[in-house]
C-alpha positions as CSV (number, residue, x, y, z in Angstrom):
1,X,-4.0,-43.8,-15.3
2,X,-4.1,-41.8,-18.6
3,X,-7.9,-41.3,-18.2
4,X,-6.9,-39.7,-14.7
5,X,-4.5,-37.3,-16.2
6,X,-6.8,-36.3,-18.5
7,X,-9.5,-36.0,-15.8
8,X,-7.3,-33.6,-13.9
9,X,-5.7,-31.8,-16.8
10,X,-9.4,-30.7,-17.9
11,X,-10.6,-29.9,-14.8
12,X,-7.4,-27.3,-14.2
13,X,-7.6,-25.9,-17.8
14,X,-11.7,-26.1,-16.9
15,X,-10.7,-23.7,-13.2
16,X,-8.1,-21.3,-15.0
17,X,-10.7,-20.2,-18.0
18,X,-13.1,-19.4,-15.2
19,X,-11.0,-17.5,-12.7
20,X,-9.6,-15.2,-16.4
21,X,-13.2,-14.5,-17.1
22,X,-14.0,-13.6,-13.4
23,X,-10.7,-11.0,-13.8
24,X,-11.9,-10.0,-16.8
25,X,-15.3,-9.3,-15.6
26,X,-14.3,-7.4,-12.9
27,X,-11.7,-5.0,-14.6
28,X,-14.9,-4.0,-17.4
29,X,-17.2,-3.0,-14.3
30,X,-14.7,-0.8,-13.0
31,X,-13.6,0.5,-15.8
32,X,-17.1,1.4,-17.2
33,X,-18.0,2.7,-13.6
34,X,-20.0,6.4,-13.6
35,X,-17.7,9.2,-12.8
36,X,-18.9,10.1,-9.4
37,X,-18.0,6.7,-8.3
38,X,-16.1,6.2,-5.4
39,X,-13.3,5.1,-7.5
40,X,-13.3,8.8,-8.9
41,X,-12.6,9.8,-5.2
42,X,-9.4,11.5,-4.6
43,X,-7.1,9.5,-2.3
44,X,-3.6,8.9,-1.5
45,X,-1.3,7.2,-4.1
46,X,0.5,4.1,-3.4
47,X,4.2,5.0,-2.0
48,X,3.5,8.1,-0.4
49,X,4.8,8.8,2.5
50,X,2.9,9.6,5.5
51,X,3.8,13.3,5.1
52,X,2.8,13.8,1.7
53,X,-0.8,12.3,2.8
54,X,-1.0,14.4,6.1
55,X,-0.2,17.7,3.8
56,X,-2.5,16.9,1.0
57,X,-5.8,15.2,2.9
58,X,-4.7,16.5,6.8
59,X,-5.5,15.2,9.8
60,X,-7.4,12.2,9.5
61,X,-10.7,11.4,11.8
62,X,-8.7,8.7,13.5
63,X,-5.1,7.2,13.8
64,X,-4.8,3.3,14.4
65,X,-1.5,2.0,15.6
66,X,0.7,-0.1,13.8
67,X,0.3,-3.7,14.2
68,X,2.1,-6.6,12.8
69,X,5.0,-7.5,11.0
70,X,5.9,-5.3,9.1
71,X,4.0,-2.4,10.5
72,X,1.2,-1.8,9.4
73,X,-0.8,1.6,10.0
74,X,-4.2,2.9,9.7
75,X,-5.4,6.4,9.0
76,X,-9.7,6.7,8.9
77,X,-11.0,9.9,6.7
78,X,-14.5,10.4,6.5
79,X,-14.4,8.7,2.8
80,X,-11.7,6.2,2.8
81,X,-9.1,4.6,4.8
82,X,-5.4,4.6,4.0
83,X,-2.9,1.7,5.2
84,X,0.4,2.5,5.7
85,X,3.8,0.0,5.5
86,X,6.1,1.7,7.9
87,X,6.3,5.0,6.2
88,X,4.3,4.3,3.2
89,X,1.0,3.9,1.4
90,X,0.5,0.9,0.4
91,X,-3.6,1.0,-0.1
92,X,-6.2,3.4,-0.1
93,X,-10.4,2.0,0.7
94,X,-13.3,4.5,0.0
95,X,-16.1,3.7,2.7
96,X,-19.0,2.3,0.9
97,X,-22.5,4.1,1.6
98,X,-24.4,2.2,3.9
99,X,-27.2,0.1,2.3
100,X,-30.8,1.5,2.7
């Protein structure tokens, strides 16, 4: 029984070091990323409302419905998509460049 416990207390300290070096990974590549990356792309800010995105970006290429529970909406621009909760940002996706 002990050598069990030890089995599966090495194995989840074995699984947490991994996934914090996966995290860590992926916050250097964004943070070294070039400066005309799309994460240099002006977008809406999470917690904006729908009017404060309409005023600064305008009329998107397409309006989604909401679906779901709680509402969730979808405005396409040409370089990135916003999602909205009711009323409010709550993400912003650039479009990646199609592969060539």
């Amino acid at each position: 029984m002990k050598q069990l416990l030890n089995l599966l207390l090495a194995t989840s300290l074995t699984l947490t070091l991994f996934s914090t070096s996966a995290d860590t990974l992926l916050i250097d590549a964004i943070s070294k990323a070039p400066a005309n990356s799309p994460s240099e792309l002006p977008r809406p800010i999470n917690g904006e409302t729908m009017d404060m995105v309409h005023t600064q970006f305008g009329n998107p290429v397409k309006k989604l419905n909401a679906i779901g529970t709680p509402p969730i909406t979808r405005w396409v621009y040409d370089r990135f998509t916003v999602y909205f909760e009711y009323n409010r940002v709550v993400n912003s996706a650039v479009h990646l460049a199609p592969a060539e």
